[in-house]
N, C-alpha and C positions, 0 to 999 in steps of 0.2 A: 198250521196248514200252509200259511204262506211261505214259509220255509223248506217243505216239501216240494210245493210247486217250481220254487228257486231251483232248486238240486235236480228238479227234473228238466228244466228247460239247460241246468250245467251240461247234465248226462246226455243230452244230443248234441250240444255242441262240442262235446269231448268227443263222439262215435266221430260227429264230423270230419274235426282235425285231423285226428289217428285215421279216417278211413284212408285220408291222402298217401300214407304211407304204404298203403296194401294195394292199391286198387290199379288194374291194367291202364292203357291207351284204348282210344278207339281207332282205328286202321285209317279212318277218314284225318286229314290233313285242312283240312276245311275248315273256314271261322262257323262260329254255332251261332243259330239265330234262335234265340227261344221265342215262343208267344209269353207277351205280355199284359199285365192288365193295365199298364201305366206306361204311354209313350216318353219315349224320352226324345230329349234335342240332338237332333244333328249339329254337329259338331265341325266347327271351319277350324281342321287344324290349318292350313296356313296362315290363320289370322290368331292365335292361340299364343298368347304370351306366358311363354316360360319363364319363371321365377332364376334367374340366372347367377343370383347372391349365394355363393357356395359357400361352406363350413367345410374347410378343407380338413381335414385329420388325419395325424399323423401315422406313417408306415408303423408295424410294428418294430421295425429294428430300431425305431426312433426311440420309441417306446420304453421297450426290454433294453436294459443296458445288464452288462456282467462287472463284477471288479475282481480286482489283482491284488493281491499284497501280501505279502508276507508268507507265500506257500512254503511246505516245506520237501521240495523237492524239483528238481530241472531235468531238464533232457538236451540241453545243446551249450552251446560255446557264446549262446548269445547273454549279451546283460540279460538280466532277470526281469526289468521292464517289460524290455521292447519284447521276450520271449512271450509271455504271457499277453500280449496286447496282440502280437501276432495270431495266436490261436483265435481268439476273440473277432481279430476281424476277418480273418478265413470264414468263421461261422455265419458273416454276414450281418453281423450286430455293429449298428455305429454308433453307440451310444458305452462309453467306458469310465469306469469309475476307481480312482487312483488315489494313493496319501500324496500329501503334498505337506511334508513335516520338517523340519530344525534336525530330525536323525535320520534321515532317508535309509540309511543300511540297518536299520529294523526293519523296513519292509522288504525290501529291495536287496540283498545281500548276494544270490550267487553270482560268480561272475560282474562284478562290479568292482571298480574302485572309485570311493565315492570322495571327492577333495574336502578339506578339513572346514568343518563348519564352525562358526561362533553360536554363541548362544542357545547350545541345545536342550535348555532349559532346565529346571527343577527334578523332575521328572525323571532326565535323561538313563539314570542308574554310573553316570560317569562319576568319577571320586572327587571330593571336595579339592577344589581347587586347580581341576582341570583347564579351565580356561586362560589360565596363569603357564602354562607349559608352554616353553619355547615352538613347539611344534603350530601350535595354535594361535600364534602371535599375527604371520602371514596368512590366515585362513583366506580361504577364495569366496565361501558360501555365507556370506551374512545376511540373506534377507530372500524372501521367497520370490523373487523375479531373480536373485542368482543361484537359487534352486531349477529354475525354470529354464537356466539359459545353459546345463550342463549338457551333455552329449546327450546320455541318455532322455530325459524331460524333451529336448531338441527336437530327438527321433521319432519319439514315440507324438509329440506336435507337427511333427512334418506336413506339409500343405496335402503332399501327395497320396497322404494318409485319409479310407474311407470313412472317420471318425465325424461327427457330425455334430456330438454331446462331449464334453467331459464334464465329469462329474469328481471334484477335487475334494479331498476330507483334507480338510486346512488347519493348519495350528501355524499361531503368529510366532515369528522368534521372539525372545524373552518369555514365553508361556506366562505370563500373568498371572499371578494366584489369587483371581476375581472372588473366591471362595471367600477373600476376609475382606471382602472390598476391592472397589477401583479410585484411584484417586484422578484429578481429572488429567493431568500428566497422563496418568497412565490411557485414559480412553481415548485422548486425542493420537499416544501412539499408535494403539489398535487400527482406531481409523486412520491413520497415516499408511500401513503398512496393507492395507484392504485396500486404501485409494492407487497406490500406486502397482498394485500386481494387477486390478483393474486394469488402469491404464496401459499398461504392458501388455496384457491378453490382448485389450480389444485393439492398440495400432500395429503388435507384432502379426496377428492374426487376420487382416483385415482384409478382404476378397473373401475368406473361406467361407462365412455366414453361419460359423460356429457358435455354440451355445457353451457356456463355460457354468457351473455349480460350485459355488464354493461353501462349504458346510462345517458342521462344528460335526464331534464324533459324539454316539447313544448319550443325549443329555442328562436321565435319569443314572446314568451310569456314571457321570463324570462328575455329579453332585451328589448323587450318595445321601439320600434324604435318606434311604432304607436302613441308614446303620443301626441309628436309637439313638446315640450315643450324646451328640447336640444338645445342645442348650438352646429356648426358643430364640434367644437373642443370636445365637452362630447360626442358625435356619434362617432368620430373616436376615441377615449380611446375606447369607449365601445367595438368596432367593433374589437380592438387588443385586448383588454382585453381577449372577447370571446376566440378569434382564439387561444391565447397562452391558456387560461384555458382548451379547446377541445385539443389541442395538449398536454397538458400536461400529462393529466387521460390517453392517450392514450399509451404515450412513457411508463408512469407507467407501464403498461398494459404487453406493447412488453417486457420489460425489464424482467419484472417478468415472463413472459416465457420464454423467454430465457436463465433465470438461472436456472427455473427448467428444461426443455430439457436438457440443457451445460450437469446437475447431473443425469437424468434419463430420455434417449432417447425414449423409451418407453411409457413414463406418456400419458395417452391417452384421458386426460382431457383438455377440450378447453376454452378459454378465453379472448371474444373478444369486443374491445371498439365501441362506437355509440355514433353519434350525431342527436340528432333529433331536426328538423322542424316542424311546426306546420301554415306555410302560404306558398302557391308556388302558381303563377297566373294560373290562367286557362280560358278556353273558357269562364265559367261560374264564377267565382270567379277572379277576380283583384282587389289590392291593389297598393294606392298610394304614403304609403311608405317604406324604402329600406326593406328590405327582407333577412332573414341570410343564404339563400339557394345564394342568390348573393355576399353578401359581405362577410361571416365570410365561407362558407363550402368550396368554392374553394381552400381556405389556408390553409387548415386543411388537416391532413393524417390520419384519422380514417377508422376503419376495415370496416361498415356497416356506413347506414344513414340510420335513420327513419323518416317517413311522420306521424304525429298524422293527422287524415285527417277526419274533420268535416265538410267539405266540399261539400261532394258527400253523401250526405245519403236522396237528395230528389228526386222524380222520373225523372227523365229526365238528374239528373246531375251524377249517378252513372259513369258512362262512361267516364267524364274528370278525372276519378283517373287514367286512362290511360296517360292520359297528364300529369298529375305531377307525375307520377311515372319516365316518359321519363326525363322532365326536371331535375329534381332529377340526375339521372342516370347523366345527360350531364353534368352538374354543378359539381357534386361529384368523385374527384379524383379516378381512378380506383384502386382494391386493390390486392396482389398479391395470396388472398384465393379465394376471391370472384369474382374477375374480373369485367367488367363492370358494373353487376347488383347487385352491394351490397349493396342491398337497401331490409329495413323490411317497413311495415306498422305496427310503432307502437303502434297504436289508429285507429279502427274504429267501429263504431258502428252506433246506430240513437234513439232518444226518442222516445219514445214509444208518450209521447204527442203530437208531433211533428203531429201524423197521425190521431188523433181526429179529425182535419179541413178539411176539403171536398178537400177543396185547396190543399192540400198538401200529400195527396194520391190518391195513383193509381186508375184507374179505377178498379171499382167494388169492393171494398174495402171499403168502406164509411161507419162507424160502426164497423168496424173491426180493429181498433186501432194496436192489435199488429200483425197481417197481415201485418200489410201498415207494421213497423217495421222490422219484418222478411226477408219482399218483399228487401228493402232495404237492409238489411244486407248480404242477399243473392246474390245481384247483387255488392254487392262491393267488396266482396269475389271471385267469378267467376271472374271478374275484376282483382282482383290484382294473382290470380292462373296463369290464360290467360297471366298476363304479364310475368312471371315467379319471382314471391316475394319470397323472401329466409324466411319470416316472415309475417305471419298476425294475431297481437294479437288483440283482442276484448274486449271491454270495455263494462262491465265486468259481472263477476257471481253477485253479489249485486248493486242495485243502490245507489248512493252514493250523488245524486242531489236535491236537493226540488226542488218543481214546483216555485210557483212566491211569496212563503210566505216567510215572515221579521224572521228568526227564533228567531231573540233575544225578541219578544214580548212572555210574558207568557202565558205559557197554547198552541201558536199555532202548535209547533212542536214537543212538548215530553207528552207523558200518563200519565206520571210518577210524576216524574224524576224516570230514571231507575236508581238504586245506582250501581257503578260498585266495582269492589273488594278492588276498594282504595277510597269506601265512598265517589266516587267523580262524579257529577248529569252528566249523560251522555246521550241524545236524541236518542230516538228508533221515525224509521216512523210509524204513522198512515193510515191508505189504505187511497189511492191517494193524499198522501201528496207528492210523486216523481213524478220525470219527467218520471223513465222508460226506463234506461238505465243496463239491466240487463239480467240475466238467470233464475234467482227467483226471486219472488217479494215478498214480506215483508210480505206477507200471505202464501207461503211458493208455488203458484204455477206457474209451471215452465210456461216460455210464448215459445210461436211458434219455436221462434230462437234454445231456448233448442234443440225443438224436431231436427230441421233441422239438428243442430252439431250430433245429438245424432244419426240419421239417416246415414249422411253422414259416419262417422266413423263406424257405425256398421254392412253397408252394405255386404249384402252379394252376390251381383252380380253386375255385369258390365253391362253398357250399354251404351259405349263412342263413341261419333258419328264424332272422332278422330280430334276435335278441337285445343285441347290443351297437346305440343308432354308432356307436365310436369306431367300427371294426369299417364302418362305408369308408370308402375315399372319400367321398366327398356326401352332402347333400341339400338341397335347401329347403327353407325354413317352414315351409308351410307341411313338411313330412312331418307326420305323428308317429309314436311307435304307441300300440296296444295290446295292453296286456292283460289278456283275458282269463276266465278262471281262476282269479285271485284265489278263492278257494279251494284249490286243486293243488296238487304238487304237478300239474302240468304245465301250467305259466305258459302260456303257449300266446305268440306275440304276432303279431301283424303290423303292417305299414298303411296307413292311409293319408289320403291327403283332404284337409279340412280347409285350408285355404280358396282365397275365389279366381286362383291363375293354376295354369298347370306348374307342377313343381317338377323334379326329377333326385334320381341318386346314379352317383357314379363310380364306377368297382374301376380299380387297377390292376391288371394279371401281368405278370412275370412272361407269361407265355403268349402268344396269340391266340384269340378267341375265335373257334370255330363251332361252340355248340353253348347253347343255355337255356334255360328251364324258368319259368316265372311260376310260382305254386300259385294259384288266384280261387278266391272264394266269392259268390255274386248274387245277390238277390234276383231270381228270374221276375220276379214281378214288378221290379226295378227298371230292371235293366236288359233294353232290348239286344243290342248287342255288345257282349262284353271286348271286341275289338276294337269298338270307339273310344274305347277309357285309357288304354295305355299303348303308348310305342314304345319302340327301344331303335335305340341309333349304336353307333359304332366310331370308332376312331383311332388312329396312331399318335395324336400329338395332343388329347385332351380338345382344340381348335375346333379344325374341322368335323363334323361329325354327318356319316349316314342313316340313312333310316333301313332297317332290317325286314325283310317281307318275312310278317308270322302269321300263325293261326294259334288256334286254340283246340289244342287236344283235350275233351273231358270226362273225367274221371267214370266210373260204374257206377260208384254211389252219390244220387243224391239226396238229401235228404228234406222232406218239406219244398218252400220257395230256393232253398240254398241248391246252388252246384258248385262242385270244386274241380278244377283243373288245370291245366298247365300251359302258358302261352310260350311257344318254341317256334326256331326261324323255320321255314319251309325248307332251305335249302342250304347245303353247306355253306360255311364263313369263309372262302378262299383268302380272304387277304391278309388274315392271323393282324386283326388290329390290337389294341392292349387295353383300348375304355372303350366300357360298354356304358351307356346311358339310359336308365328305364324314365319315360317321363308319363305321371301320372294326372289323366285332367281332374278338375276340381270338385266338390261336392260328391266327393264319394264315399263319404264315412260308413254310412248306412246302405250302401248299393255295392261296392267293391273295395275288397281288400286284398292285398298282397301277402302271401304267406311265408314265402322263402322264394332265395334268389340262386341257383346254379349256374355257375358260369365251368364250359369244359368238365363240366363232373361226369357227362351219360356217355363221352370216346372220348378219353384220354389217346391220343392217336399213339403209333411209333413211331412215326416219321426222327425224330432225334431221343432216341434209346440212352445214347450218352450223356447227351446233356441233361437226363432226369437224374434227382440226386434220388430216386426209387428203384434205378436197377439194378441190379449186381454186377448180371451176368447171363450169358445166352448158348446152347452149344453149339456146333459148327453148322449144323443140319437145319436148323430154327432160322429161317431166311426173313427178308421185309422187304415186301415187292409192292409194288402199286395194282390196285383194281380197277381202272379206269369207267368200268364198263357198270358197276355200284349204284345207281342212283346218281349217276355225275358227279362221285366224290373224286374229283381229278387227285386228292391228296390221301382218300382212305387208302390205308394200311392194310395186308394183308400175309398171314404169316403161313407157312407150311413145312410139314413135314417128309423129308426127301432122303436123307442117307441113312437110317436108321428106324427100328420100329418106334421110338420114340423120340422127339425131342423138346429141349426143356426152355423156359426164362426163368430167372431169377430176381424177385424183386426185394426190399429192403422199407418198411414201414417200420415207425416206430408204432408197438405193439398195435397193429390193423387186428382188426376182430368183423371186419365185414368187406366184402369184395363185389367187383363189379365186373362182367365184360363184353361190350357189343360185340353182340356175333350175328355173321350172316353163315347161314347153311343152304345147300340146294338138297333136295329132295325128290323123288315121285312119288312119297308117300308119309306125311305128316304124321299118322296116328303110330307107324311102327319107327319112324325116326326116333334114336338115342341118344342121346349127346354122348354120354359115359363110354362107347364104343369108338369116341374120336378125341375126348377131351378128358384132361381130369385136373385136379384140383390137390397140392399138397401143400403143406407147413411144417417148419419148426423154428424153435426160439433159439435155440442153440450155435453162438457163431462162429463153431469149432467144428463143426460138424456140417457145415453150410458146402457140397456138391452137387453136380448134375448126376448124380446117380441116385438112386432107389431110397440106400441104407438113411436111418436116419429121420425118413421123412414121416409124419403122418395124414393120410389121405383126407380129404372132407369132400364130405356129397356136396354137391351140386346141382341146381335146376335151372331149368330155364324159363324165364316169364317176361310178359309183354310178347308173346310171338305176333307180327303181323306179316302179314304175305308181300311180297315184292314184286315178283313176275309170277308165272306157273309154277314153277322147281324153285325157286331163290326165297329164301324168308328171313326175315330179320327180327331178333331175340336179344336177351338180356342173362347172361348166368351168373348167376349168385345164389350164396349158401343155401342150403337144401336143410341144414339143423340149425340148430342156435350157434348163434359167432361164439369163435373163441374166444376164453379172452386172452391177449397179450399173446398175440401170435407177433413173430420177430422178422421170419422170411416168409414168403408167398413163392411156390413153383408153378407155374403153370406149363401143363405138359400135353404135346398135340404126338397125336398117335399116326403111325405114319399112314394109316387107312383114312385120316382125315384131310390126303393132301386132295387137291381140286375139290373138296365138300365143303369144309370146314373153313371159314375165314375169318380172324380176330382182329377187330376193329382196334383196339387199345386197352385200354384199366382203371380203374376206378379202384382206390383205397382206402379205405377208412375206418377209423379207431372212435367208434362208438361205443362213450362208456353208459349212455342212457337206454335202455333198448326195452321196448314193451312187454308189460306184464296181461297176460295173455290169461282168461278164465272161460270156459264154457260151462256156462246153467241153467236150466231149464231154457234151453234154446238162444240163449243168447251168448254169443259168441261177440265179445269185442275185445278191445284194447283201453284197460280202464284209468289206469296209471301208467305213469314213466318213474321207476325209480332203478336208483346204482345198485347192479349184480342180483337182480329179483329172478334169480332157478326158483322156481316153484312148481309144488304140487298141493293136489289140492283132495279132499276128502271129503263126503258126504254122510250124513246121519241121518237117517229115514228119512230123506229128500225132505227134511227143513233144514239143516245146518251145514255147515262146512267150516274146515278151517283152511288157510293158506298159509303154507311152509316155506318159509324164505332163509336163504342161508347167510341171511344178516342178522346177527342176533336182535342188532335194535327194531329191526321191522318185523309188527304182526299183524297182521290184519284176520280179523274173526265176523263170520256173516250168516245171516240168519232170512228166511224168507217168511214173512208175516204180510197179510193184508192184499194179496196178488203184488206184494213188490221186494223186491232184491236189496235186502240194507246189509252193508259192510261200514265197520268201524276200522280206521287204520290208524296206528298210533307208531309213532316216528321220533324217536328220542324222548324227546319233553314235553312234544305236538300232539293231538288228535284232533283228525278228521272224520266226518261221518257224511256216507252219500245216500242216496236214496232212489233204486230205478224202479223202473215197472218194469214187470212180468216180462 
């Protein structure tokens, strides 16, 4: 019973949340004052000390890093570096991840000539007794700071270079074959050759405040526990071998900073060792033998540990990158920069071929290859963000893979031969001779993922629905994040502040901020009025900051003591600052909560159509004049249609499946007003096919909601989908009729690619929003008004329900999970 009662009191705070997503404004602009039974204190904010200790966190471009190597294909005249580093930071990512090896032209190869190196180890595939060759007597390249000081390494280290991070996969010259032992010669060289490319990085580099990674390549890969083959006595060499080889690059490492500090306290260039893994067990992946996250990393004192993790990149197993991130973490010594989670994801990605097969992508995806791809790369990313990853490098701008051909047979893998600058036959891909592990494809167009990086980093508004505390610019310490519904697969999360000062969090936009949304949920019996509990300021330089005049719009549904609604400015943000600052007073766990934060989501304006990386394109007719006369939006936008019965814009989302767009209409007559008679709505994926003409397109309804009145005739609305979002729409046309010119005026856009969207049941009169889960099309079926079943077109999701007792029980079972709820009538 007490279990029952549980699930019941779950079932209204699920309507709750979910109602915020449906529920209109009220017209009034005015803070609410509810009656209370329980006075609360007035509040001296001028005397209200703000927690001002920020936990700064870093941008996403910091974050996401890409790497280069070895593709097999170019498109210019430039080295093969600096070409691929170029693309990388076009996309706005500063974080780049490079070999730094004894054979540089294995990775590096087109358009290069690379000067003659010593010691390219064991390994190298050069013929016994290469080294001895007269050519190789004068070598220029003996040691990795005269790897670093060539043209190309120069370039692509250039000051003027937006690069922030590198991220080096390092092998020492003389490759050491740690495998049968190190002798102590041999680890003082290691460390000799770590302390001194240290030293080099951090005084060639010094002003920049670059962070440098220097890493071993997939460890389980490079030790080969998996053969069988071993004797337990060559498993345990190997196993010390390792541990002394990773300790050793590392001591190099510390050492060499610490002589440059000892010399100049200052030096503000960072340089830090890593050991990466490449096999950790999990729910969905286990291995039967040892493992160097077991044996070799526990022994080891390295700054970071990376995960290469091919693991999780097919649909259902994203999610265990959480679990070998943990074990990781458990297993790996803690450090005293990083602390517990000093852990990057040095490798993740997915083939692209991979999601050719029905089997092995998502629902509704099937034909859509680099979708399924994307999908993937998407959710391993949110994944490792969610965990908080100090690193997530992606594999990579070029594929570097063939699919399943022999390449040493003639004629299957090269055009050519392509001759390279040292006359020597070098393989360029063929289209779909790769697997599809990329950002370009060897035809030179970018696939889905691109767009997704290119989006995410160029966004120009928030709209965090305060999941994950790492994604804030900043916040301090007495900010809680809550996460409710354990139970649920709705996980649905809040901010509160439990401390006895007010706290704050602070967003950085790309753009200036002229509109934002605070979701708020509040005990009436609490709380008299909910506009003593939170301000919001503003700012240009982080410094100064103002205070914003808001109110509180709230929602239709409340429920019980709870109301939900939304604190927004009263008046437009003329000054387009870039930090916004929400500050929350104290002791408000149980009286108010924060639910999600919109900054610039409710008018995307169009004052700068160009510098969105969302537009395409506009026809000649589709003008952008100012409205002066709006509501005192001296900067609202206003668009119309003049030489033509129609005209169009063109915008560019990677796969948007739901849209937004402030609109003001005038009218004499509300109830016969159409929108569809002035405005309409079309899509398609296709970007060969992408015109301002007709062909091509396909239409989507449209409604309008939130209407509230302005003047007499002026009213101000919201249009958005009228059916269920697409999914993996690619362009968005928005088309104003020319009968809509003086009626009709568009505020801006709103885009967004929601892959979670409400699963929706009406029975026996109740009508909610019971779950969130991925691509739930459902219908549903009735058996003599006690049963029903729910049809989902994922095969792993069922959910089967039954009405007994005056109450509504559904069982939902979810892979390998079940859940069971329980409402009333």
């Amino acid at each position: 019973m007490k279990k029952v009662k549980l699930l019941l009191i779950t079932f209204v705070l699920v309507i709750l949340i979910t109602a915020c997503h449906r529920t209109s404004r009220l017209t009034t602009t005015t803070s609410i004052n509810v009656r209370s039974t329980t006075t609360t204190e007035t509040i001296d904010w001028d005397n209200v000390k703000i927690n001002d200790e920020l936990y700064i966190n870093r941008q996403l471009n910091e974050i996401l890093g890409v790497t280069h190597t070895s593709g097999k294909y170019f498109f210019s005249n430039k080295d093969f570096v600096n070409e691929g580093a170029d693309i990388i930071e076009v996309m706005g990512i500063n974080t780049i991840k490079l070999w730094l090896t004894p054979n540089p032209d294995v990775s590096y190869n087109y358009n290069t000539i690379w000067p003659k190196s010593t010691n390219l180890g064991i390994d190298s595939g050069y013929p016994e007794g290469w080294n001895k060759l007269p050519e190789y007597q004068n070598a220029k390249i003996n040691s990795l700071v005269d790897l670093l000081k060539t043209s190309y390494y120069q370039d692509v280290l250039a000051k003027d270079r937006n690069f922030t991070t590198y991220v080096f996969e390092t092998t020492e010259f003389k490759s050491f074959n740690w495998k049968s032992g190190l002798s102590p010669y041999e680890i003082n060289e290691i460390k000799r050759q770590f302390k001194e490319v240290t030293i080099y990085l951090m005084e060639s580099q010094k002003g920049t405040g670059r962070t440098f990674l220097l890493q071993n390549w997939e460890g389980d890969n490079a030790i080969r526990f998996f053969e069988g083959s071993w004797t337990a006595e060559q498993e345990q060499l190997a196993t010390e071998g390792m541990i002394k080889w990773l300790n050793a690059r590392q001591d190099g490492i510390t050492e060499g900073r610490n002589y440059v500090l000892a010399k100049d306290k200052d030096n503000d260039v960072k340089v830090y060792g890593v050991a990466e893994v490449n096999r950790v067990n999990s729910s969905n992946e286990t291995f039967k033998h040892k493992l160097v996250i077991d044996y070799v990393v526990p022994h080891t004192h390295m700054d970071l540990y990376s995960l290469s993790s091919w693991g999780t990149r097919l649909p259902g197993e994203e999610q265990t990158l959480i679990e070998k991130l943990d074990y990781i973490a458990e297993k790996a010594p803690d450090n005293d920069i990083f602390g517990d989670k000093n852990v990057i994801l040095g490798e993740f990605g997915a083939y692209m071929q991979t999601y050719e097969s029905q089997n092995n992508n998502y629902p509704g995806l099937y034909g859509y290859s680099g979708d399924g791809q994307y999908m993937a790369n998407r959710k391993q990313l949110e994944f490792a963000l969610d965990w908080g990853i100090q690193y997530a490098l992606y594999w990579q701008v070029y594929c570097n893979g063939w699919r399943n051909y022999d390449c040493s047979m003639p004629g299957v893998c090269e055009p050519g031969p392509y001759l390279g600058p040292n006359n020597e036959e070098q393989l360029v891909a063929k289209p779909n001779q790769l697997r599809g592990v990329w950002l370009v494809t060897e035809s030179g167009t970018r696939v889905p993922t691109w767009y997704y990086f290119y989006n995410e980093l160029e966004k120009q508004y928030i709209n965090d629905e305060l999941k994950y505390m790492n994604k804030f610019y900043a916040y301090t310490s007495g900010i809680k994040l809550i996460q409710d519904f354990s139970i649920s697969t709705l996980d649905y999360s809040f901010v509160v502040n439990e401390g006895d000062k007010a706290e704050t969090i602070i967003y950085k936009t790309r753009k200036g901020i002229n509109d934002f949304a605070l979701k708020v949920f509040y005990d009436k019996s609490k709380v008299e009025d909910v506009m003593k509990y939170i301000r919001v300021y503003v700012s240009s330089d982080n410094v100064e900051y103002q205070e914003v005049s808001t109110s509180f719009r709230q929602n239709t549904f409340i429920q019980h003591d709870i109301i939900s609604g939304h604190i927004v400015p009263t008046s437009y943000i003329s000054s387009e600052p870039t930090y916004i600052k929400i500050v929350i007073y104290p002791n408000t766990k149980n009286m108010l909560r924060i639910g999600g934060v919109m900054v610039n989501s409710l008018s995307e304006d169009f004052n700068d159509l160009a510098g969105s990386p969302f537009f395409v394109k506009k026809s000649d007719g589709f003008t952008i004049t100012s409205k002066e006369n709006i509501e005192d939006k001296s900067l609202f936008t206003v668009s119309a249609a003049t030489n033509s019965l129609v005209e169009s814009l063109i915008f560019r989302y990677t796969f948007l499946n739901n849209y937004k767009l402030p609109i003001y209409f005038s009218t004499d007559n509300l109830e016969t007003f159409n929108i569809n008679d002035y405005l309409y709505i079309q899509y398609t994926r296709d970007a060969e096919k992408v015109s301002l003409g007709e062909k091509n397109w396909i239409s989507i309804s449209s409604k309008l909601v939130n209407v509230e009145k302005v003047t007499d005739n002026l009213y101000r609305a919201e249009l958005i989908n009228a059916e269920e979002p697409k999914l993996f729409i690619t362009y968005l046309k928005v088309n104003l009729k020319q009968a809509g010119y003086g009626k009709v005026f568009i505020g801006g856009i709103q885009l967004e690619n929601k892959y979670i969207r409400p699963l929706e049941i009406t029975l026996l009169s109740v009508n909610k929003v019971l779950e969130e889960l991925d691509y739930a099309y459902t219908s549903f079926k009735f058996d003599k008004d006690s049963e029903f079943e729910l049809l989902l077109n994922d095969p792993n999701i069922k959910v089967n329900g039954y009405i007994s007792n005056n109450a509504f029980n559904y069982e939902l079972s979810i892979n390998t999970y079940q859940k069971k709820f329980v409402f009333k009538k």
